[in-house]
N, C-alpha and C positions, 0 to 999 in steps of 0.2 A: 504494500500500500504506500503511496507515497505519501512525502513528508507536508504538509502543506501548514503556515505561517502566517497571518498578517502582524505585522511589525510595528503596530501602534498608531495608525490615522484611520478616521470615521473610512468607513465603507459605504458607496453611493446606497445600498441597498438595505444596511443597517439604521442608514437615518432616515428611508422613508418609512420604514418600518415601525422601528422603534418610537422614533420621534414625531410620525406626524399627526399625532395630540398635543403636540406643544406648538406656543405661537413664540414664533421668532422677530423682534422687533430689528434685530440688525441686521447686518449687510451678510449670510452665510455665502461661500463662495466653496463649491468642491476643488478642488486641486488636484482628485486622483490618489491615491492608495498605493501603499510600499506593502510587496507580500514576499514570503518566499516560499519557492519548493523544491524540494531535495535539497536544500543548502544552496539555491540558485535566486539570486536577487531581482525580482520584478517590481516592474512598476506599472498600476492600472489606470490611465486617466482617466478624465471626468466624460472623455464625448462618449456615448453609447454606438454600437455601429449594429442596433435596431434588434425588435423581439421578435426571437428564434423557437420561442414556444411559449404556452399557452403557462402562464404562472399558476394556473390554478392545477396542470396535468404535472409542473415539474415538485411541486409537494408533496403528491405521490412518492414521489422517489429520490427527496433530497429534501432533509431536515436541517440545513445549512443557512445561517442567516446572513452568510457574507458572502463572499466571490469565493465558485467552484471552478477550480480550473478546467478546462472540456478542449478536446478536437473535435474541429470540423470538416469534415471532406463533401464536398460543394459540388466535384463533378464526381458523374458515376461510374462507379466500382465494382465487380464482383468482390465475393470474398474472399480468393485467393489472390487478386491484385490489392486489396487491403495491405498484404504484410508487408510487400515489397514496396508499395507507398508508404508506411511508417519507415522502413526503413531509409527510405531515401531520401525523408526528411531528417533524421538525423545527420546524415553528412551535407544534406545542403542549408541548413539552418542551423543555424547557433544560439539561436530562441525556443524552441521546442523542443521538447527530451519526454520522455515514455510517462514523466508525473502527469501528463494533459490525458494522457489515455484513458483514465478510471471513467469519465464519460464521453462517448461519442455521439456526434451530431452526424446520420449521413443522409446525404440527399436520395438515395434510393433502398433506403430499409421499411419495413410495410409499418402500420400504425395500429395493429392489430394486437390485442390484450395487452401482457405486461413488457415492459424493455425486456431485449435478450441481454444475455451474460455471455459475450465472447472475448479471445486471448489472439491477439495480434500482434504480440512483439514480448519477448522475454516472457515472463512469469504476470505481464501485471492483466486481470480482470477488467474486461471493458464493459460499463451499461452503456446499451445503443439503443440512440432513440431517434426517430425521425425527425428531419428536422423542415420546419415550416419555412422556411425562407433560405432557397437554394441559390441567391443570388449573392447571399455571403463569399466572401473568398475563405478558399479554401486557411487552415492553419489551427496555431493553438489560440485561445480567448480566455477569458475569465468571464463565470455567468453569477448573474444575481438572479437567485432562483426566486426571490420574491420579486419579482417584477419579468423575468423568462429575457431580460435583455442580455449584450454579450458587450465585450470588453478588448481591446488588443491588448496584447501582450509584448511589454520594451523588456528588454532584458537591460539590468544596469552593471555596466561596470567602470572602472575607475580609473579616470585621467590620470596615473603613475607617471606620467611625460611630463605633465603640469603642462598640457599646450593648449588647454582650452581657457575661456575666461568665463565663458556660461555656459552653463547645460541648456539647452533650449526643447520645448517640446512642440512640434507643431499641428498647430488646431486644421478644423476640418478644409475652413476656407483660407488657409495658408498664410493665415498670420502665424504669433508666438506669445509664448508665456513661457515663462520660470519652470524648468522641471523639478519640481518640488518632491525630491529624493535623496538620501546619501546610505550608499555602501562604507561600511567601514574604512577607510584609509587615513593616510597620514598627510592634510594638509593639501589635499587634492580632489577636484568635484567628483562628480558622477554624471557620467554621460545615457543615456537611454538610448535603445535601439529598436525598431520594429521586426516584428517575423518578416522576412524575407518573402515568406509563405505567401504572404498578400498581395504581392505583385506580379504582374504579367505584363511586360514590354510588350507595345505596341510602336507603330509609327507615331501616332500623335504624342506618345511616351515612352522613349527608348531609353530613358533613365530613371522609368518605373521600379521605388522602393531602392534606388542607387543613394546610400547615405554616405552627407555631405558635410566633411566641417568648415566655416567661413570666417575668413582674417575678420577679425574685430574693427575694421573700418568700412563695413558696407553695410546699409541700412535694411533693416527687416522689420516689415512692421509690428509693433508692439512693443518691439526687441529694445534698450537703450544699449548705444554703444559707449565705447573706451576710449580709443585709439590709441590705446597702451596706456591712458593716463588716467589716471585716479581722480581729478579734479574734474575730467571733464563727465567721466558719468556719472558724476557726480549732480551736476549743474543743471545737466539737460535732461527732456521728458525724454518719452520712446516714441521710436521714430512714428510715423503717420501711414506711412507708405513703405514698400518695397523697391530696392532699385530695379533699374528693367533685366540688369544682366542679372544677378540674383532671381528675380522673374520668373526668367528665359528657361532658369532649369528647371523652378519651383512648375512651371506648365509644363515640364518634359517629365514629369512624375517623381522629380528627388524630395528627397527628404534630407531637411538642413537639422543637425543633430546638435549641432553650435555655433558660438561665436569662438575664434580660434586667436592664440596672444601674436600681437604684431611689438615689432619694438615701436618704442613711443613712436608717434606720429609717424610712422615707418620710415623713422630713418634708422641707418643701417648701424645697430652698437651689438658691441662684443658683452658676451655675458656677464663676464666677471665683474669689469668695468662700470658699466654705460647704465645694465637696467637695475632703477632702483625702484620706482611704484611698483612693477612686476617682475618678477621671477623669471629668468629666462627658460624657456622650455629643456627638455634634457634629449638631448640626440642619441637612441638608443646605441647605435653601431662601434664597434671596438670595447673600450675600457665604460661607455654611459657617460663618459664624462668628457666629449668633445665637442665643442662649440658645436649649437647648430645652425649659425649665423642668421643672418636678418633680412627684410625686416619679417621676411612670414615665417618665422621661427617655429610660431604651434603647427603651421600645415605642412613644414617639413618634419618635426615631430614625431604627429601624430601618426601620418601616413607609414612613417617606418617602424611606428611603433604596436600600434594595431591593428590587427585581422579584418575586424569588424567593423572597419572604416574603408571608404573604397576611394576616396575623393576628400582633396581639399583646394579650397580655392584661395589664391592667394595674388599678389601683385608685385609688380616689377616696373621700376621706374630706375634704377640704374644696376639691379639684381638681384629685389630681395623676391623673387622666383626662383633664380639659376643658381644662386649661394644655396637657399636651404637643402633643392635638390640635388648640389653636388657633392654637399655635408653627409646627406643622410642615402647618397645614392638612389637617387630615385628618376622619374622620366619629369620634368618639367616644363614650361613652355615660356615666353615672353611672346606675343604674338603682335603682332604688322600694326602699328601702332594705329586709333583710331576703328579699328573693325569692332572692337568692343563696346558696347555703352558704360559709359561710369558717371554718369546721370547718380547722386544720391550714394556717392565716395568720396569720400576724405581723398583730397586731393596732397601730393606734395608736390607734385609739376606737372598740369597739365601737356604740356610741352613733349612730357615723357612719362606717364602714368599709361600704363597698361594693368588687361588684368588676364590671370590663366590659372594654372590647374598646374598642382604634385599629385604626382599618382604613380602604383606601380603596374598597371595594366597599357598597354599602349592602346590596344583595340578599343578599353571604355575611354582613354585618354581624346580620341579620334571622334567616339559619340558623342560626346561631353561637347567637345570643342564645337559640335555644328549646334548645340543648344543655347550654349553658350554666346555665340558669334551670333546665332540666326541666320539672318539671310546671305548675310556678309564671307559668311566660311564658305567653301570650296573643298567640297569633301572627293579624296578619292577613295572613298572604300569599297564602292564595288563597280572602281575601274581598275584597270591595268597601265598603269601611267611609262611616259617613254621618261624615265630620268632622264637627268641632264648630265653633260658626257665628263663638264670640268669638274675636277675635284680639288680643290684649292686647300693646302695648309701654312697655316698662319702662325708660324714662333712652336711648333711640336719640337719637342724637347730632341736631343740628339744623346743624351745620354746612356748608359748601359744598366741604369736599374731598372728594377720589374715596373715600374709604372711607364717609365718610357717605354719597353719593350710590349709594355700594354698597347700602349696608346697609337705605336706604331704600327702594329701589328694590327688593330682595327679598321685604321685605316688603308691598309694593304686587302684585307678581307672585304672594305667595302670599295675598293678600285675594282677589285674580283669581281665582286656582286652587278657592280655597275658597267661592269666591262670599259673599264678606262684605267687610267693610270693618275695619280697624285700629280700636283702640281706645287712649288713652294710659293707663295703669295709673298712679296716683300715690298710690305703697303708702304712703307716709308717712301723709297724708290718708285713703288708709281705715282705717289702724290709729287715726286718730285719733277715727275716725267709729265705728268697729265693733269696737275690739279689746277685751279683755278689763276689763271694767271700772276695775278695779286698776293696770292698767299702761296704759290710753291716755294716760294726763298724760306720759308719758315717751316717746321716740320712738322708734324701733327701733334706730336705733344704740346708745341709751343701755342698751335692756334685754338686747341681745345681745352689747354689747363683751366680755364676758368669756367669753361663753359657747363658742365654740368651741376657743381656748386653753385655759380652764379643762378639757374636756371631755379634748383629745386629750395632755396635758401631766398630770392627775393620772389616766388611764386606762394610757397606757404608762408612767409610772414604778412603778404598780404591776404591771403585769399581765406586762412586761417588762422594763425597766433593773434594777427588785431583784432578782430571779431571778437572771439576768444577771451581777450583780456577785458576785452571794454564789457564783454555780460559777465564777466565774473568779479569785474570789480564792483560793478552797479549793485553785485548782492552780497561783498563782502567787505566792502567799508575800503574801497579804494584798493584792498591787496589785490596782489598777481597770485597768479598758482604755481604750485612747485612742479616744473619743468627737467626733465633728465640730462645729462651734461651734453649728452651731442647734441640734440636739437638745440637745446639753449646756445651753444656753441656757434654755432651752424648760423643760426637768429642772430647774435651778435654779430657775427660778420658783417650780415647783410647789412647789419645797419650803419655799416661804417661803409659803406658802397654809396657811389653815386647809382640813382634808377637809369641811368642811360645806357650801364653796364649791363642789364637784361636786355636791351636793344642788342647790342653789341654781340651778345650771347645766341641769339635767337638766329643772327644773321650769321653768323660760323658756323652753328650747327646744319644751317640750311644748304649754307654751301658745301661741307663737306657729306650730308647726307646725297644732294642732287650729283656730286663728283660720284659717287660709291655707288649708287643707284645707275648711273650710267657710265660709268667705265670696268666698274669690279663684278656685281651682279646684277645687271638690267634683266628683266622679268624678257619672257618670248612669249611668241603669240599663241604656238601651238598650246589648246587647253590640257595637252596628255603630259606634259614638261612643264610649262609653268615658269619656270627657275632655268635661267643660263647656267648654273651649276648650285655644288655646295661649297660651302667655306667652313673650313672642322677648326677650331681652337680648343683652347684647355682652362678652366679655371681652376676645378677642386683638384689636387696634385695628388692625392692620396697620404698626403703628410700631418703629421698628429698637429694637431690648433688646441688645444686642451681649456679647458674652463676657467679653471684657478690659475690662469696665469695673469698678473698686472700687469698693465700697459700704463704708458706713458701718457700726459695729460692730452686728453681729446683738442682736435682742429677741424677744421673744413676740409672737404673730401678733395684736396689741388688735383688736376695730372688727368691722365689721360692711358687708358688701359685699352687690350682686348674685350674686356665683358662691356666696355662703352661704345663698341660699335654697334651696336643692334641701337640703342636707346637713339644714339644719336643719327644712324641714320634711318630709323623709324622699323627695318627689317625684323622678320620672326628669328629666335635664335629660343633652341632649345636644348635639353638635358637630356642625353642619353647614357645610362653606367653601363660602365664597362667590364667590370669586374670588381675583385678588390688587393691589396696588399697586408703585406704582414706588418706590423709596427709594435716594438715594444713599447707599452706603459709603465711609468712609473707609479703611476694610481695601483694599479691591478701584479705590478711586479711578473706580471707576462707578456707573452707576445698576441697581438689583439688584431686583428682585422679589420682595416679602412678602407671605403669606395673610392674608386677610381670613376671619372667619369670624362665625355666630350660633349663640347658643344654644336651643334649645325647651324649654319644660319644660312636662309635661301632668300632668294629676290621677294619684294615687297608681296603682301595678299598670297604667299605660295605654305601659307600655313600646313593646309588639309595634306599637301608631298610630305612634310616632315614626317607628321603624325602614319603616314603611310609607310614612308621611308620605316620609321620606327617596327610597326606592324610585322614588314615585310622580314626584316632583320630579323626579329624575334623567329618569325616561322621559317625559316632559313638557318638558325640556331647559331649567326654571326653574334646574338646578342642574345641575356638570358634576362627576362624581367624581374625583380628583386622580389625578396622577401622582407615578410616584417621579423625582425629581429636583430640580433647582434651584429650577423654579418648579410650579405645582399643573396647569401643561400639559407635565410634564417637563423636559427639559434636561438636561446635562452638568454633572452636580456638580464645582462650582469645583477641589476637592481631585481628582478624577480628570480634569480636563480635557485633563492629561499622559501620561496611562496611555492616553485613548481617544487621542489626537493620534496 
């Protein structure tokens, strides 16, 4: 018999029951019900999803005054396909376990005399009763036999990564509230999840029941955001609305499980250093205790850190996409700048704010992104695209350790792939050969040192920290709010800048994106190619970056790198791992396992190739898509090694 628990909150069913002889002069509000079964932590909320039988037939056969856990099965079954549907819901869900069995709801069992007593899996005794409303989906529920209505079933477990900042639950008509729940832990929320059971992809929803966690700077309505900072959700109501990219997914059938920690106002700080309102997230891979950079610190996280997350979404305005996924070895994206809507996003530079997705699936990476994008994306999934023949690399290491011998090596497998050969890219030299006449005498670090500082430091101190201050002084007696050292940093700058230097900014970057766009990778016409080539760089090296290590006092981001060509000339540039390397810790006094990964970046709008490119790779076995855990083939996250033991 299984073990079944509520954990101390009113049950919907208990207080019509019980209570409704009492007049309630206040405001009662359900919240939903913490239960457990078998030592498995649920939580029931408040919406009903409609009566499954007649309350007055289920007291016949259930003297229970609170939620009875029950399966459903909605389409019809013989009953020798019963058992091997029980059982294959246990490997495809991680919500449902054999305790929902004691009673069964099926849509073709007769309704004649008493429920039967059948055994469908293990040892445990099933009452089966027909069930009145076959348009249920299938799954496990929780029934309130005084009233015959049913319940889903989240299973809750525990932000151990700390990369969430709310647990969120969402309602019927796609707003939010507070998942009003906690699992035992240490200093870390709980997150809720739905049966998987309950979804079936369609076209109109091909990310039906795909659970989603979301950087804490995009609006969801009901939801109050952060944006890393303490002060401001502090200040402000919750939001009214939802953004439209948010939306886009929310109507392709996901489900948003949270708000996920960004570093303050997403600019980009080191853990140890920089974040002090919040907690930086903890990157499961190697030792547990390697930065997992910024600024979407929880979606790279979360994603490597649990199963039961398939999706986070996050943003990239000079890489806080590409840093977290090449931290935590994952696929990530920075997409074609402007295809996205960020309508009702905490902006830090328009100019270069994009928004995209950590994930370790390429194939839902690929779905994702035409939900996401909408009209704007250009999917090749069920075409056969002609790649494009250049393969361009840019600064690949030449050295003889295993990460270079990685990295070069991938790129040989994908000249293979592509039937072509490498090429070295030595952008210095063609700017100096081809770049705009006025500014070839200068070399690109020279013409862009300022330009992306300048861009994202006098974009949010207008567009955001003024506003900002002036509503938070108006209701705190003239004080400012306490601010993190880089942004604050960052803000000082600006303010010691003449505004003419944003001109100045805006016009370098335009000219060297329109140089790159037409001399390095100009787009073709052909719709099956897309991209005159790829261009492969390197960010994440596979080298330990450790947590507890102090830095030197924070500055403005000067200079000019590879991960700033995509931002600056507007192109998609995305995260593919590679593998990973050995690295001894001194935390753990072993030898520990870090991702190795590359970048691709193709001609402007040629997103839907990458995501393809990716795909194709995978089933090719050039590339192996990651696991959650310690290393990018799984494992036993160092921090739970005690919990699984």
């Amino acid at each position: 018999m299984a073990r079944y628990q509520s954990v101390g909150m009113f049950t919907q069913a208990l207080s019509l029951v019980a209570f409704s002889a009492i007049t309630v002069s206040g405001r009662f509000v359900s919240t939903g019900a913490s239960v457990q079964l078998n030592d498995v932590h649920y939580f029931i909320p408040p919406f009903s999803q409609g009566q499954i039988y007649d309350p007055l037939e289920l007291r016949k056969y259930s003297n229970a005054s609170t939620f009875v856990p029950v399966s459903i099965v909605a389409q019809p079954c013989t009953e020798d396909e019963l058992h091997d549907l029980f059982a294959n819901w246990t490997s495809q869900d991680d919500v449902w376990q054999p305790g929902f069995l004691e009673t069964v709801f099926l849509a073709t069992s007769d309704d004649s005399g008493s429920p039967m007593q059948k055994i469908y899996l293990g040892d445990t005794a099933s009452t089966v009763l027909r069930l009145q409303e076959p348009s249920t989906p299938s799954g496990p529920y929780f029934l309130a036999p005084w009233t015959g209505e049913i319940y889903q079933a989240y299973r809750l477990y525990e932000d151990f990564a700390g990369a969430f900042t709310q647990s969120l639950l969402q309602g019927p008509d796609k707003t939010f509230q507070t998942l009003s729940a906690q699992v035992p832990s240490s200093g870390s929320l709980t997150i809720g999840v739905p049966s998987r059971l309950y979804f079936t992809p369609s076209k109109k929803q091909p990310l039906a029941g795909i659970r989603i966690g979301v950087k804490d700077i995009y609006a969801l309505a009901g939801t109050k955001r952060s944006n890393g900072n303490r002060a401001w959700y502090s200040l402000y109501p919750p939001a009214n609305e939802t953004g439209t990219a948010m939306q886009n997914l929310l109507d392709a059938g996901a489900v948003i499980v949270g708000l996920q920690k960004p570093s303050q106002f997403a600019n980009g700080e080191t853990a140890t250093a920089d974040w002090v309102d919040f907690h930086a997230p903890f990157n499961p891979r190697g030792d547990g205790y390697q930065d997992p950079s910024s600024s979407s610190a929880g979606a790279g996280a979360s994603v490597a850190s649990y199963e039961w997350l398939d999706l986070a979404v996050g943003s990239d305005t000079g890489g806080s996409i590409r840093g977290p996924a090449g931290a935590q070895g994952l696929f990530g994206n920075r997409p074609t700048h402007g295809l996205v809507s960020l309508d009702n996003v905490m902006p830090l530079s328009p100019r270069l704010d994009t928004a995209g997705f950590l994930t370790r699936d390429p194939k839902l990476w690929d779905t994702a992104n035409a939900a996401l994008y909408a009209s704007n994306y250009t999917s090749f999934a069920d075409k056969s695209p002609k790649y494009p023949q250049k393969l361009y690399l840019l600064d690949f290491p030449t050295t003889n350790d295993s990460t270079a011998r990685m990295r070069r090596k991938f790129a040989s497998d994908l000249a293979s792939f592509l039937n072509t050969t490498t090429s070295t890219l030595e952008l210095e030299k063609e700017w100096a050969a081809s770049g705009p006449a006025s500014l070839r005498a200068h070399n690109i670090s020279e013409v862009l040192n300022l330009t992306y500082t300048t861009l994202i430091t006098k974009q949010q101190t207008k567009l955001l920290r003024d506003p900002f201050y002036e509503d938070y002084s108006a209701v705190h007696d003239g004080r400012r709010p306490f601010i993190d050292p880089i942004p604050l940093t960052r803000w000082g700058w600006a303010d010691t800048q003449p505004d003419s230097i944003l001109d100045d900014a805006i016009a370098n970057k335009t000219r060297f994106m329109n140089w790159f766009n037409e001399k390095i990778l100009p787009p073709v016409d052909d719709p099956l190619t897309c991209s005159s080539g790829f261009l492969l760089h390197t960010v994440s090296t596979g080298y330990a970056h450790s947590r507890n290590e102090y830095l030197s006092p924070s500055g403005p981001p000067f200079g000019f790198s590879n991960s700033a060509i995509s931002g600056m000339t507007e192109n998609p540039d995305s995260v593919f791992p590679l593998g990973q390397v050995s690295s001894f810790s001194p935390i753990t006094n072993h030898t520990e396992l870090l991702p190795v990964t590359v970048d691709v970046i193709a001609a402007r709008g040629c997103d839907g190739l990458i995501a393809k490119l990716a795909r194709d790779l995978v089933d090719a076995g050039i590339l192996v898509a990651p696991r959650t855990g310690s290393g990018l083939n799984g494992g036993t996250i160092l921090l739970r090694r005690d919990e699984e033991e």
